[in-house]
C-alpha positions as a printed NumPy array, in Angstrom:
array([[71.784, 27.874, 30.289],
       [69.04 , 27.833, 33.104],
       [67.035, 31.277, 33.55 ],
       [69.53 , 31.464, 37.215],
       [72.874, 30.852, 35.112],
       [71.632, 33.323, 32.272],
       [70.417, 35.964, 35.084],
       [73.931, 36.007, 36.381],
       [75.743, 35.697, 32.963],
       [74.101, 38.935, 32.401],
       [74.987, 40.704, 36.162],
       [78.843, 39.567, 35.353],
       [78.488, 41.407, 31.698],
       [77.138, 43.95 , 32.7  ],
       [78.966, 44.435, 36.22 ],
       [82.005, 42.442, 35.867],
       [83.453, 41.771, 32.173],
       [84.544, 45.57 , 31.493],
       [87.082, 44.774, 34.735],
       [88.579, 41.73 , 33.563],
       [88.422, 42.785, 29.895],
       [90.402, 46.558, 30.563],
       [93.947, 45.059, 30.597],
       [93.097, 43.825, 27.063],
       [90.695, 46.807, 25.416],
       [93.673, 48.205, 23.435],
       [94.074, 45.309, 22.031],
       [90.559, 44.2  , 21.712],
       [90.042, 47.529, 20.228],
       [92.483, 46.993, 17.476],
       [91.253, 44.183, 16.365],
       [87.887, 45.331, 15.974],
       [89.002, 48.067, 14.447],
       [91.136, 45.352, 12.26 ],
       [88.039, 43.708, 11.317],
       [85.887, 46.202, 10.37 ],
       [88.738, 47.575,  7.638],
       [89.15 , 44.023,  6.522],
       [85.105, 43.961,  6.325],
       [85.675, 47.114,  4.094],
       [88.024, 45.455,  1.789],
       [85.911, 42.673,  0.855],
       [82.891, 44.883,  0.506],
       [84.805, 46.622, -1.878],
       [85.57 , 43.575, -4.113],
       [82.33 , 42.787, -4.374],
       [78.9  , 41.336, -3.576],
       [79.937, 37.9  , -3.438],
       [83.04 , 38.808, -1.516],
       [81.498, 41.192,  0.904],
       [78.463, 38.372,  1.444],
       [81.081, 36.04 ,  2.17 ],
       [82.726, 38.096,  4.476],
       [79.598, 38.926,  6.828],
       [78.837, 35.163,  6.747],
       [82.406, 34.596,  7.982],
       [81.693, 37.094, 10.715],
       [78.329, 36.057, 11.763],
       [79.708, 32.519, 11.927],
       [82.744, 33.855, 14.166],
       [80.575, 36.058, 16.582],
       [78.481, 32.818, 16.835],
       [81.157, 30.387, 18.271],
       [82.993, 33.404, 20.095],
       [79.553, 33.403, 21.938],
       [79.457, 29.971, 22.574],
       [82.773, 30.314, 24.015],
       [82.301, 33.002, 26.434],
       [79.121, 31.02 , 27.709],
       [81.495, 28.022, 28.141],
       [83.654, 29.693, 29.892],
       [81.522, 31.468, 31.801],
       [79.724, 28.259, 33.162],
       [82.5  , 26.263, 33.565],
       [84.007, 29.108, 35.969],
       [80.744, 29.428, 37.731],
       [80.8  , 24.992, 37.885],
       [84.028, 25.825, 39.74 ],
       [82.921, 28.312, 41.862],
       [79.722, 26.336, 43.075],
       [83.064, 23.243, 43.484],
       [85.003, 25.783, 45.86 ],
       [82.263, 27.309, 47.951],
       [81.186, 22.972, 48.574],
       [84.635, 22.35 , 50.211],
       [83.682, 25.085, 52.95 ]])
């Protein structure tokens, strides 16, 4: 991302995610909650297990970030498309 698109990626975060992400905590809430007992369980199995298991997650958060930046830019692409056709 330019420094511009990463400026405003972090205004909408900050300002504008928790709005569009309320009608979905509960359930973005169980799941993390979800996760972190599964975490649990492989920690409990053992090293290997429990180093596989943060790996997994790492690996998730990293594409799950990717994806939010995707989708993030491509809405912004559209945006910058509407506000052309003025």
């Amino acid at each position: 991302m330019t420094e511009l698109q990463s400026a405003i990626y972090l205004y909408a975060r900050e300002h504008l995610f928790p709005r569009f992400e309320a009608p979905n905590y509960e359930t973005l809430s169980q799941a993390r909650q979800e996760a972190e007992r599964l975490g649990k369980a492989l920690r409990a199995l053992g090293e290997e297990p429990g180093r596989t298991g943060r790996r997994l997650w790492t690996e998730l958060e990293t594409q799950a970030g990717f994806e939010k930046e995707a989708v993030f830019l491509a809405g912004l692409s559209i945006g910058l498309a509407l506000g052309e056709l003025k």
